[in-house]
PQR file with spaces between the fields and no chain letter, atoms N, CA, C, O and H, PARSE charges and radii, in Angstrom:
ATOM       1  N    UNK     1      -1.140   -8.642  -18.507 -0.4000 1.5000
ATOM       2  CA   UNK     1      -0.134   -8.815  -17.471 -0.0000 2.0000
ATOM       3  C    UNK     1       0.147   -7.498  -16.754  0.5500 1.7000
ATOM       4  O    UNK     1       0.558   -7.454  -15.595 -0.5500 1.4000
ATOM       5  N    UNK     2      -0.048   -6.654  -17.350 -0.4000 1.5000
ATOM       6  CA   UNK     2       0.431   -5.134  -16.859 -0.0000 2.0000
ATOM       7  C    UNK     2      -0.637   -4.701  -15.838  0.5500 1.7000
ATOM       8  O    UNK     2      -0.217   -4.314  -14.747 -0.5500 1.4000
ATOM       9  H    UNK     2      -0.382   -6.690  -18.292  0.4000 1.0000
ATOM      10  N    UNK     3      -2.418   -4.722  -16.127 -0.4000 1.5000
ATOM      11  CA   UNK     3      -3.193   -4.976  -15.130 -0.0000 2.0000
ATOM      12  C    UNK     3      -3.029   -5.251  -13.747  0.5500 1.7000
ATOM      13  O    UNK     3      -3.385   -4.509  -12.832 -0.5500 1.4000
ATOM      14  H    UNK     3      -2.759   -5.037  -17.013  0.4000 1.0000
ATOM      15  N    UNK     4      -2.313   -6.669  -13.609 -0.4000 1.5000
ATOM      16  CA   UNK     4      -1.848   -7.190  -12.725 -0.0000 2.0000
ATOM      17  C    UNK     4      -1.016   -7.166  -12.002  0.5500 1.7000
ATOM      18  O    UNK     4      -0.858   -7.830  -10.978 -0.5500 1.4000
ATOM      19  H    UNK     4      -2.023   -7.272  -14.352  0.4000 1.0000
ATOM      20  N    UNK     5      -0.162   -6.111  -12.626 -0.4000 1.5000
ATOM      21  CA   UNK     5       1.053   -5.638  -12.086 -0.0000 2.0000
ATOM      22  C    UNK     5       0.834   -4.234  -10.981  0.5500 1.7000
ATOM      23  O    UNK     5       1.434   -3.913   -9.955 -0.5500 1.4000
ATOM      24  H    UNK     5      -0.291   -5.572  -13.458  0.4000 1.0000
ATOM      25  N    UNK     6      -0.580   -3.458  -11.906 -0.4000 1.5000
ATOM      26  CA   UNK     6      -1.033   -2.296  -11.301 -0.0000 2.0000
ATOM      27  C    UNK     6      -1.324   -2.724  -10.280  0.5500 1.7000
ATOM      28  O    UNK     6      -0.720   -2.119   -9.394 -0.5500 1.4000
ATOM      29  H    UNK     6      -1.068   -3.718  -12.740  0.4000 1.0000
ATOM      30  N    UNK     7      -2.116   -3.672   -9.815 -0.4000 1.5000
ATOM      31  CA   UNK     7      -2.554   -4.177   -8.317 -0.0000 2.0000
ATOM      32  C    UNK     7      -1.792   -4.032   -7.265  0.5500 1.7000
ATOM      33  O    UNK     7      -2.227   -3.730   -6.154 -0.5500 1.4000
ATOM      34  H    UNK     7      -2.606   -4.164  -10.534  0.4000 1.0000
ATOM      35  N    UNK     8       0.059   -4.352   -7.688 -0.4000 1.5000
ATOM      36  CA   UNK     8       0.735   -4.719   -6.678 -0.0000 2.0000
ATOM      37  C    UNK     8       1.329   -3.645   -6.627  0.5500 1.7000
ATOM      38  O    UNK     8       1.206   -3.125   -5.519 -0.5500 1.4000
ATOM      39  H    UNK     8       0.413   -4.598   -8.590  0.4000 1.0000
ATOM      40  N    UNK     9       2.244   -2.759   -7.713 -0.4000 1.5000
ATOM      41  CA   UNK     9       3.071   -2.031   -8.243 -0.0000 2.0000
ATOM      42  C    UNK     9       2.777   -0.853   -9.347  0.5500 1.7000
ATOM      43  O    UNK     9       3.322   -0.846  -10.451 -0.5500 1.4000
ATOM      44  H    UNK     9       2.344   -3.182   -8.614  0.4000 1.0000
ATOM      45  N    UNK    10       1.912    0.071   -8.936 -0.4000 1.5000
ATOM      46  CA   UNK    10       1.269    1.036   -9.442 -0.0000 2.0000
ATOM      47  C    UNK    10       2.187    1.520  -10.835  0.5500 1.7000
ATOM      48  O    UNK    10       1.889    1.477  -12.029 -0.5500 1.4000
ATOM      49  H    UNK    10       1.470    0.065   -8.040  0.4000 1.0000
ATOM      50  N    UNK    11       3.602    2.060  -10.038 -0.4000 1.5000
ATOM      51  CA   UNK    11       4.643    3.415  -10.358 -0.0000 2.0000
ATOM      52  C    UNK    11       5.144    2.306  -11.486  0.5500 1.7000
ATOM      53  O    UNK    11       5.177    2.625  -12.674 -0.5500 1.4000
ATOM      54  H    UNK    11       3.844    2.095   -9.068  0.4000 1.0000
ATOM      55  N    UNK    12       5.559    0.887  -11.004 -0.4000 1.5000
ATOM      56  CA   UNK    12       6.021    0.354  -12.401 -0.0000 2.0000
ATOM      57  C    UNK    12       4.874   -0.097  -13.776  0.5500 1.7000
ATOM      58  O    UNK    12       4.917   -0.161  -15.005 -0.5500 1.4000
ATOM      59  H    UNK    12       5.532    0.627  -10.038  0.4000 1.0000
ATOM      60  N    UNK    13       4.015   -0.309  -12.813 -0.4000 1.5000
ATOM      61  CA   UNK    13       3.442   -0.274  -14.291 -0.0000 2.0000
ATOM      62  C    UNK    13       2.752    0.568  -14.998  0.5500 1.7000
ATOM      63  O    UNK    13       1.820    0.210  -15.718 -0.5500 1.4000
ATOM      64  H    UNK    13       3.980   -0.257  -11.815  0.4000 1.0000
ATOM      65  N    UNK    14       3.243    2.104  -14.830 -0.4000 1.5000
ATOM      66  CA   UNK    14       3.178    3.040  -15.611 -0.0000 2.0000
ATOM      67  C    UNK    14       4.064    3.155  -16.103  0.5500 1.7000
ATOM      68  O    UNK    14       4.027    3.704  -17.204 -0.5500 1.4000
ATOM      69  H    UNK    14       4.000    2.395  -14.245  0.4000 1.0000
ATOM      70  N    UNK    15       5.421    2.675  -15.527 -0.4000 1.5000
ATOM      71  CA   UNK    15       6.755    2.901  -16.387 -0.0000 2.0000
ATOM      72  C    UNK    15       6.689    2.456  -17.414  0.5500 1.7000
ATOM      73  O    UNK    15       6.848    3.143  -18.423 -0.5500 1.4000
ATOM      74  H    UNK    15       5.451    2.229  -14.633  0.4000 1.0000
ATOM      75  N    UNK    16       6.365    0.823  -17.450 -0.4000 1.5000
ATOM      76  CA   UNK    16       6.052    0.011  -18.181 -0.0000 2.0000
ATOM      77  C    UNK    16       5.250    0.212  -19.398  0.5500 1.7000
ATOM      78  O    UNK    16       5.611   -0.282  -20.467 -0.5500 1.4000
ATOM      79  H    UNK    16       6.236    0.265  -16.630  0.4000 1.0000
ATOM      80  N    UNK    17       4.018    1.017  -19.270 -0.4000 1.5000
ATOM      81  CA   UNK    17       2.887    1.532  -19.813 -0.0000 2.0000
ATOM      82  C    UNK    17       3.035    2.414  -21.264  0.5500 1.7000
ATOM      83  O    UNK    17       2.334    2.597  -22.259 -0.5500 1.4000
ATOM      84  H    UNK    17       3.725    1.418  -18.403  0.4000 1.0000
ATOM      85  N    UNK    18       4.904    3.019  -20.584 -0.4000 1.5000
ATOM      86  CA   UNK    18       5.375    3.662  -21.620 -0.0000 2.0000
ATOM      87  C    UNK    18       5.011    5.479  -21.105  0.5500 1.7000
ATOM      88  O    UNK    18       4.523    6.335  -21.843 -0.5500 1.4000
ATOM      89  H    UNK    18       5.474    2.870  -19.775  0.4000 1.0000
ATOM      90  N    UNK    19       5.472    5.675  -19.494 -0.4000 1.5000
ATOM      91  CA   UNK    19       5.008    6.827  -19.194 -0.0000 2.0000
ATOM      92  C    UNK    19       5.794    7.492  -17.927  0.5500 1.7000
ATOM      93  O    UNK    19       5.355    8.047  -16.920 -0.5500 1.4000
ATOM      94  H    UNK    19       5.868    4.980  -18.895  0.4000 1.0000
ATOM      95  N    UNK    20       7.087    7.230  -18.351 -0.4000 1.5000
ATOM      96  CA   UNK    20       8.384    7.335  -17.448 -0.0000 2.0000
ATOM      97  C    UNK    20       8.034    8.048  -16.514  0.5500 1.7000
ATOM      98  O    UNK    20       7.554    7.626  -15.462 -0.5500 1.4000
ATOM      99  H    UNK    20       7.443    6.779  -19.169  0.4000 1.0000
ATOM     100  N    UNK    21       8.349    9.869  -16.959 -0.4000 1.5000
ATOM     101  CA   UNK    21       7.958   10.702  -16.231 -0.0000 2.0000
ATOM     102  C    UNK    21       6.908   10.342  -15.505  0.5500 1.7000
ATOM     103  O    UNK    21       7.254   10.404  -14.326 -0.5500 1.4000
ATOM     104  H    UNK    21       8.738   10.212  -17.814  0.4000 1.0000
ATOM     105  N    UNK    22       5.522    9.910  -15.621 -0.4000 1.5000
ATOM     106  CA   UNK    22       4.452    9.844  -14.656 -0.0000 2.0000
ATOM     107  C    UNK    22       4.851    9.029  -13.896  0.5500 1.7000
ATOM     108  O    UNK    22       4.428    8.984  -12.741 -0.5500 1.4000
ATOM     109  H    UNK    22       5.241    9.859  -16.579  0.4000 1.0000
ATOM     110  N    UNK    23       5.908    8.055  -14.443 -0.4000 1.5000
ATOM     111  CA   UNK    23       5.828    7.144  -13.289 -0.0000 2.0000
ATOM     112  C    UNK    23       6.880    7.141  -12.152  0.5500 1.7000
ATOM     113  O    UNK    23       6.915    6.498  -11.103 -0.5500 1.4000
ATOM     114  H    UNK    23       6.252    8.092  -15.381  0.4000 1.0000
ATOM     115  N    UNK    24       7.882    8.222  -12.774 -0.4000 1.5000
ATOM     116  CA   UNK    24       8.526    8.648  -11.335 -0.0000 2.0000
ATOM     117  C    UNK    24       8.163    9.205  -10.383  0.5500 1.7000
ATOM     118  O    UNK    24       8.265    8.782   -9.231 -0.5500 1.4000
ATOM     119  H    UNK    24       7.854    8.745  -13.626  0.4000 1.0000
ATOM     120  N    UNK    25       7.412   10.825  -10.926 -0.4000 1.5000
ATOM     121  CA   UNK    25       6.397   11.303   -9.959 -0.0000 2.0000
ATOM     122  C    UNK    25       5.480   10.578   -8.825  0.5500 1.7000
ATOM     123  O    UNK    25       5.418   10.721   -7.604 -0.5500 1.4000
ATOM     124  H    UNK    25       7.329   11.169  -11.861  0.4000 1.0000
ATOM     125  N    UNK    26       4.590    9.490  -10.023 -0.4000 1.5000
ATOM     126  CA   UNK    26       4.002    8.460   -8.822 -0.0000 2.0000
ATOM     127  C    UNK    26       4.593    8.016   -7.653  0.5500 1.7000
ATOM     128  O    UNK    26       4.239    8.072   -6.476 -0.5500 1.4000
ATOM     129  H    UNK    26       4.640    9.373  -11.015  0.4000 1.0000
ATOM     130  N    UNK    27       5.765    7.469   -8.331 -0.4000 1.5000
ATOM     131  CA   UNK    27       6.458    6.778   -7.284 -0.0000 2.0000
ATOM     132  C    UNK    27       6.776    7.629   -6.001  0.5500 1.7000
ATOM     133  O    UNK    27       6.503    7.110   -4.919 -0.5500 1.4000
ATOM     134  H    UNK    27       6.051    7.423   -9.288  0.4000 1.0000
ATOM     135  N    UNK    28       7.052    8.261   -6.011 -0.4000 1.5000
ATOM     136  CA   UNK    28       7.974   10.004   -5.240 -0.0000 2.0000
ATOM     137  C    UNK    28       6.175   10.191   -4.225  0.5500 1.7000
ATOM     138  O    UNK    28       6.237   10.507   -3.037 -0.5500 1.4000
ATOM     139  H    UNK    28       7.273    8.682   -6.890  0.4000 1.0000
ATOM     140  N    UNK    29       4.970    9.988   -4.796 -0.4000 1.5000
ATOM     141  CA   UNK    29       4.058   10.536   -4.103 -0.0000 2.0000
ATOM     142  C    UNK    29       3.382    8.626   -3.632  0.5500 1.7000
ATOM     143  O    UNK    29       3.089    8.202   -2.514 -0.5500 1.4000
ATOM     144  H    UNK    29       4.919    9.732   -5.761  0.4000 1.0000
ATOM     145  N    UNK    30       3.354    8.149   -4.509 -0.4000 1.5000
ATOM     146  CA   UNK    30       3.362    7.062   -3.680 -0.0000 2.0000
ATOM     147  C    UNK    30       3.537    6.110   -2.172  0.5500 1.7000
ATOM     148  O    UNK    30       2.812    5.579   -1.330 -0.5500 1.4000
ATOM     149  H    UNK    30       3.593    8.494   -5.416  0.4000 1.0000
ATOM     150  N    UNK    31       5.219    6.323   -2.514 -0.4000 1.5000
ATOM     151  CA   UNK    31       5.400    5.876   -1.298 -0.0000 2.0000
ATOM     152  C    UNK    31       5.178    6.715    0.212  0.5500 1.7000
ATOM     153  O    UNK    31       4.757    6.166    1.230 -0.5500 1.4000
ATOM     154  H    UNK    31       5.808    6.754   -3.198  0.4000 1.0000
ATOM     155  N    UNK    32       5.474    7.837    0.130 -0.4000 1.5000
ATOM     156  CA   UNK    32       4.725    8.283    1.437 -0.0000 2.0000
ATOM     157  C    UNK    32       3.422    8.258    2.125  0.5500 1.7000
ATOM     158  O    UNK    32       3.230    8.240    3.341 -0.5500 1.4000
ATOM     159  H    UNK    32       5.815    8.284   -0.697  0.4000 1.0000
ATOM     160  N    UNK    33       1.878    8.261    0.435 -0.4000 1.5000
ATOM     161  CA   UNK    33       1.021    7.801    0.871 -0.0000 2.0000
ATOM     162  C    UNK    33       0.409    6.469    1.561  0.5500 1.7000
ATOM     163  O    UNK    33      -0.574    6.354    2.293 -0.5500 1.4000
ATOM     164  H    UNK    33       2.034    8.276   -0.553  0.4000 1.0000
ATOM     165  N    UNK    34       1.412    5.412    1.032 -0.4000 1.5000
ATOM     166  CA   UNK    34       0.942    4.456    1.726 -0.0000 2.0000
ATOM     167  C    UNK    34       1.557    4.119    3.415  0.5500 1.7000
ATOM     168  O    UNK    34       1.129    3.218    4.137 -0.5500 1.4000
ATOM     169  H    UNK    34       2.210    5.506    0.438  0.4000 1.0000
ATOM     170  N    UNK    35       2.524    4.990    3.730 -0.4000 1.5000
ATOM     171  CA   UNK    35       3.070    5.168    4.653 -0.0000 2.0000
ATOM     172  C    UNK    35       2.368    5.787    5.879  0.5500 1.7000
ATOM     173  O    UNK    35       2.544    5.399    7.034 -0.5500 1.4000
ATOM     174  H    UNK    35       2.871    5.722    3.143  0.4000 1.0000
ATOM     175  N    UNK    36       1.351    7.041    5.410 -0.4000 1.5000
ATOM     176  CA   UNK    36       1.191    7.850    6.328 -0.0000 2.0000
ATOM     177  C    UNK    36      -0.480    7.594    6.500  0.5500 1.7000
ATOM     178  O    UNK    36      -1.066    7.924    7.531 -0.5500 1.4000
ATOM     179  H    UNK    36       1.207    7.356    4.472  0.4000 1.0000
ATOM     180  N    UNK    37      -1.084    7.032    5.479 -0.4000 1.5000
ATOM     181  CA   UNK    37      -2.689    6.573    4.823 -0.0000 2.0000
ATOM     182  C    UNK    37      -2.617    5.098    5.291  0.5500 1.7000
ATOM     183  O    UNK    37      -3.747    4.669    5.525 -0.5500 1.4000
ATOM     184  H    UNK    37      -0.608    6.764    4.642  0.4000 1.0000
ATOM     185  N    UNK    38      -1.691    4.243    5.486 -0.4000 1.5000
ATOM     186  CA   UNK    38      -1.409    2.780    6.225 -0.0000 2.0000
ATOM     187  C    UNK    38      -2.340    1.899    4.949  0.5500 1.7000
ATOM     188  O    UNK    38      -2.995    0.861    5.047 -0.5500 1.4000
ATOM     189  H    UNK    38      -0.773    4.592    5.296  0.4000 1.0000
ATOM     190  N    UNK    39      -2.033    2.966    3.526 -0.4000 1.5000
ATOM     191  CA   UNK    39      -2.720    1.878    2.355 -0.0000 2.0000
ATOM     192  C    UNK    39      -3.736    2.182    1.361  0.5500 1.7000
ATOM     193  O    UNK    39      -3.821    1.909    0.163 -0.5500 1.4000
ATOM     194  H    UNK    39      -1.501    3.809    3.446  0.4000 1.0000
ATOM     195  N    UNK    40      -4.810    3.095    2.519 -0.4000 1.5000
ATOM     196  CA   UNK    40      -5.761    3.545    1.786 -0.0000 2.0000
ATOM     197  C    UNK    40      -5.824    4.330    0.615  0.5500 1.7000
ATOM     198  O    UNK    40      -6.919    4.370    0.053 -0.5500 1.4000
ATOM     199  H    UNK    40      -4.741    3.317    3.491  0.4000 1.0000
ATOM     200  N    UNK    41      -4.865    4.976    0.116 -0.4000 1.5000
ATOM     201  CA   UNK    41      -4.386    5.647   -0.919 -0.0000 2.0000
ATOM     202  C    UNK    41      -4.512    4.669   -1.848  0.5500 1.7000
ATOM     203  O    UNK    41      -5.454    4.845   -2.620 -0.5500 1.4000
ATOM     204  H    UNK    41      -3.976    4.943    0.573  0.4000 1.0000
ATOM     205  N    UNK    42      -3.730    3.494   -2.053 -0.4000 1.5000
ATOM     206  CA   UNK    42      -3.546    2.890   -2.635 -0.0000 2.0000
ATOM     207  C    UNK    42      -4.692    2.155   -4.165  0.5500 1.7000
ATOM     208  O    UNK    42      -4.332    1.662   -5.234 -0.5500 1.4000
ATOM     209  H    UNK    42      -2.965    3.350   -1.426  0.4000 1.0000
ATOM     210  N    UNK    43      -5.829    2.351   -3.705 -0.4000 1.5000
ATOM     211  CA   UNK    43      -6.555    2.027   -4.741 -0.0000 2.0000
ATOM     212  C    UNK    43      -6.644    2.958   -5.887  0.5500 1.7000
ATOM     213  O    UNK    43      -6.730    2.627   -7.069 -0.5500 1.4000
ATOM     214  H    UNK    43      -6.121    2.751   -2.836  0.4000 1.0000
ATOM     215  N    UNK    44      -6.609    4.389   -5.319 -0.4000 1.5000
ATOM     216  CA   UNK    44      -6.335    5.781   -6.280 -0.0000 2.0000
ATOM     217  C    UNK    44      -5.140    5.078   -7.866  0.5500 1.7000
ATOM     218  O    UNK    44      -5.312    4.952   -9.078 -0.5500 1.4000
ATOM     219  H    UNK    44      -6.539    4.658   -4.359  0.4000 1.0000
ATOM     220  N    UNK    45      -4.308    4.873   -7.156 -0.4000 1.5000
ATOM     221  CA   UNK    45      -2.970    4.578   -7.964 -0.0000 2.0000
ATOM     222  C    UNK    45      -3.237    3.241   -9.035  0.5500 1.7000
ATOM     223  O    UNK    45      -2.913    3.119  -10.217 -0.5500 1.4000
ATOM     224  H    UNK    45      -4.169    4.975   -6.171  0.4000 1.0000
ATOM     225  N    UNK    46      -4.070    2.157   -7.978 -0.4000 1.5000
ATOM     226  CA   UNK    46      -4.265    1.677   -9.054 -0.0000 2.0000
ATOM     227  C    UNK    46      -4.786    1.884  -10.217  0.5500 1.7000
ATOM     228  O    UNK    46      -4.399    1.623  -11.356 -0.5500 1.4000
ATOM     229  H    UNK    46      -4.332    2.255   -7.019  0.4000 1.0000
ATOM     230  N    UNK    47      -6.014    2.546   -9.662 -0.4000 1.5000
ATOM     231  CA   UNK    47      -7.018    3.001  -11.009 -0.0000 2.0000
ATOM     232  C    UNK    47      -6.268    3.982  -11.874  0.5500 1.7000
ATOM     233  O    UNK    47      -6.391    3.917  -13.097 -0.5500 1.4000
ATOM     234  H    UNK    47      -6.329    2.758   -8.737  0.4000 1.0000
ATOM     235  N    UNK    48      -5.273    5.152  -11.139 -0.4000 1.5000
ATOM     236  CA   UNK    48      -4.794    5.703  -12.419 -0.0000 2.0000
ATOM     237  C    UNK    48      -3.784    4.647  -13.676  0.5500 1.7000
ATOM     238  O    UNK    48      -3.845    4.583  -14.904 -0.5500 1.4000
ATOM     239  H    UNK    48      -5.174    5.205  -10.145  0.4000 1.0000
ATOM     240  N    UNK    49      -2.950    3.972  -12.701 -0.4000 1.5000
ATOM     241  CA   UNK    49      -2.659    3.430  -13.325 -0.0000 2.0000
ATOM     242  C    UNK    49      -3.298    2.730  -14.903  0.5500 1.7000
ATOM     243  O    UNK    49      -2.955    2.867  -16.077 -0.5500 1.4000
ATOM     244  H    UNK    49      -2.901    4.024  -11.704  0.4000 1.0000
ATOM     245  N    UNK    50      -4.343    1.969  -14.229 -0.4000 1.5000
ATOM     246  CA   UNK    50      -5.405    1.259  -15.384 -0.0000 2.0000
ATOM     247  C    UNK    50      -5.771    1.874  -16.474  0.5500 1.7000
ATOM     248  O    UNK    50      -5.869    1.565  -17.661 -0.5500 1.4000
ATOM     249  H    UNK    50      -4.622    1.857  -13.275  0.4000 1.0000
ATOM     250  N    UNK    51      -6.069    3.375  -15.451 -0.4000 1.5000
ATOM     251  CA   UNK    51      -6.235    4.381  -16.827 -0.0000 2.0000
ATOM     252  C    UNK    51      -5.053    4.608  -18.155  0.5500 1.7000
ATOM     253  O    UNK    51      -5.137    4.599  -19.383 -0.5500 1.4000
ATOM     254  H    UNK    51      -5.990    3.626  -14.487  0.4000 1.0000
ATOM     255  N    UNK    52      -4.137    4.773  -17.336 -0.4000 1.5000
ATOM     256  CA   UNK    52      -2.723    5.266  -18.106 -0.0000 2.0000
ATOM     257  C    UNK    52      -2.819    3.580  -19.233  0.5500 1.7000
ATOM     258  O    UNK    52      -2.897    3.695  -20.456 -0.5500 1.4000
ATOM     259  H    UNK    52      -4.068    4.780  -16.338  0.4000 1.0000
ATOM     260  N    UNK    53      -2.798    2.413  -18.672 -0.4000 1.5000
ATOM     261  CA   UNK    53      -2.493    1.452  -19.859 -0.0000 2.0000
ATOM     262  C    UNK    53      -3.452    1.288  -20.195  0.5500 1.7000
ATOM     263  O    UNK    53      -3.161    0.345  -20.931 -0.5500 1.4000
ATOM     264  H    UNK    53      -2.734    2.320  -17.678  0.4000 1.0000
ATOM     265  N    UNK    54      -4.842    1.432  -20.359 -0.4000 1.5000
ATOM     266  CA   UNK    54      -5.820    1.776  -21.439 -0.0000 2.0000
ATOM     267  C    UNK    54      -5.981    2.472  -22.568  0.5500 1.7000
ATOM     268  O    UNK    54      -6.241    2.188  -23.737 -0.5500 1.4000
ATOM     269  H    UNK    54      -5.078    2.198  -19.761  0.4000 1.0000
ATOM     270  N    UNK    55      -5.698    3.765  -21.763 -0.4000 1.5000
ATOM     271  CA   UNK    55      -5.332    4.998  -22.908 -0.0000 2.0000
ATOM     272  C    UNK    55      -4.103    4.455  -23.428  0.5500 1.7000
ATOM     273  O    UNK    55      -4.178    4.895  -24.575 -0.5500 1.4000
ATOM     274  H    UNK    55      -5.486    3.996  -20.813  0.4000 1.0000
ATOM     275  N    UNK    56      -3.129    3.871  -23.392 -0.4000 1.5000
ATOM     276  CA   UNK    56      -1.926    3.796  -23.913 -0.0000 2.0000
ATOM     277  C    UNK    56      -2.450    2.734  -25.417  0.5500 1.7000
ATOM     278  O    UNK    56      -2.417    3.062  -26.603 -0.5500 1.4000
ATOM     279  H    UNK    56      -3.068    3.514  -22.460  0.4000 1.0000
ATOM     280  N    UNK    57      -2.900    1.431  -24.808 -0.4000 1.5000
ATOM     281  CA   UNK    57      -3.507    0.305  -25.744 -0.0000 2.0000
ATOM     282  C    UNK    57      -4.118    1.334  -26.700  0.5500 1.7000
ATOM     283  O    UNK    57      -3.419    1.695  -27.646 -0.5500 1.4000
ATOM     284  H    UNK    57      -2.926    1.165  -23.844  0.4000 1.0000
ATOM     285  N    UNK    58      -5.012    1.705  -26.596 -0.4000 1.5000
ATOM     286  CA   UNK    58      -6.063    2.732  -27.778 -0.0000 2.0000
ATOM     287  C    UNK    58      -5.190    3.452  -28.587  0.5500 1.7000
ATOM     288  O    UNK    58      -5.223    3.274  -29.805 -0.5500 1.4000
ATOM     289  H    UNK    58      -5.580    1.412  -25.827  0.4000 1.0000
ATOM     290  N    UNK    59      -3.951    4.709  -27.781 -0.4000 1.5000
ATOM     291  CA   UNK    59      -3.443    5.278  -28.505 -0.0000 2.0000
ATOM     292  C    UNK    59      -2.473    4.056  -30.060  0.5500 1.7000
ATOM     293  O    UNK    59      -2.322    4.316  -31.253 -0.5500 1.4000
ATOM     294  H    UNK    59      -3.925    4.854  -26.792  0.4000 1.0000
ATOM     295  N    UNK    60      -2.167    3.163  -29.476 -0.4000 1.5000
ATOM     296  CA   UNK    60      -0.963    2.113  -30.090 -0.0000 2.0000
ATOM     297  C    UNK    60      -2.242    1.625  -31.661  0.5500 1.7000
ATOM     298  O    UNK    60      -1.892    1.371  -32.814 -0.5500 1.4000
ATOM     299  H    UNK    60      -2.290    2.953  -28.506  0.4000 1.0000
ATOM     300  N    UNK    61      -3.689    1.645  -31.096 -0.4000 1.5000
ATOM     301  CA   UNK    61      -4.457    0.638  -32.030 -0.0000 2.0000
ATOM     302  C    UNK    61      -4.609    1.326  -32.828  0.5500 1.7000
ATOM     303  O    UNK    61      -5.204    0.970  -33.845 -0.5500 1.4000
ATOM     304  H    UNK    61      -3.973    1.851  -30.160  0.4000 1.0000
């Protein structure tokens, strides 16, 4: 579910992920990129995202 969340909502679902701090920062650099990039940024974030709840799953197993 969190995957899916990265698609729409990068910054929360790092919060989510269990990665506060990163995910305020994101957010803070986020939203201007998709503002001033009209989006294109946007795939960056996802993938970190993905990264962040991957590594998170592994660290937990």
């Amino acid at each position: 579910m969190n995957y899916l969340l990265a698609l729409l909502l990068p910054p929360l679902s790092i919060l989510l992920a269990g990665r506060p701090f990163i995910g305020i920062i994101v957010f803070f650099i986020w939203i201007p990129a998709l503002l001033f990039s009209g989006g294109l940024t946007h795939p960056m974030f996802i993938i970190l995202a993905w990264l962040l709840i991957y590594e998170g799953r592994n660290r937990a197993a």
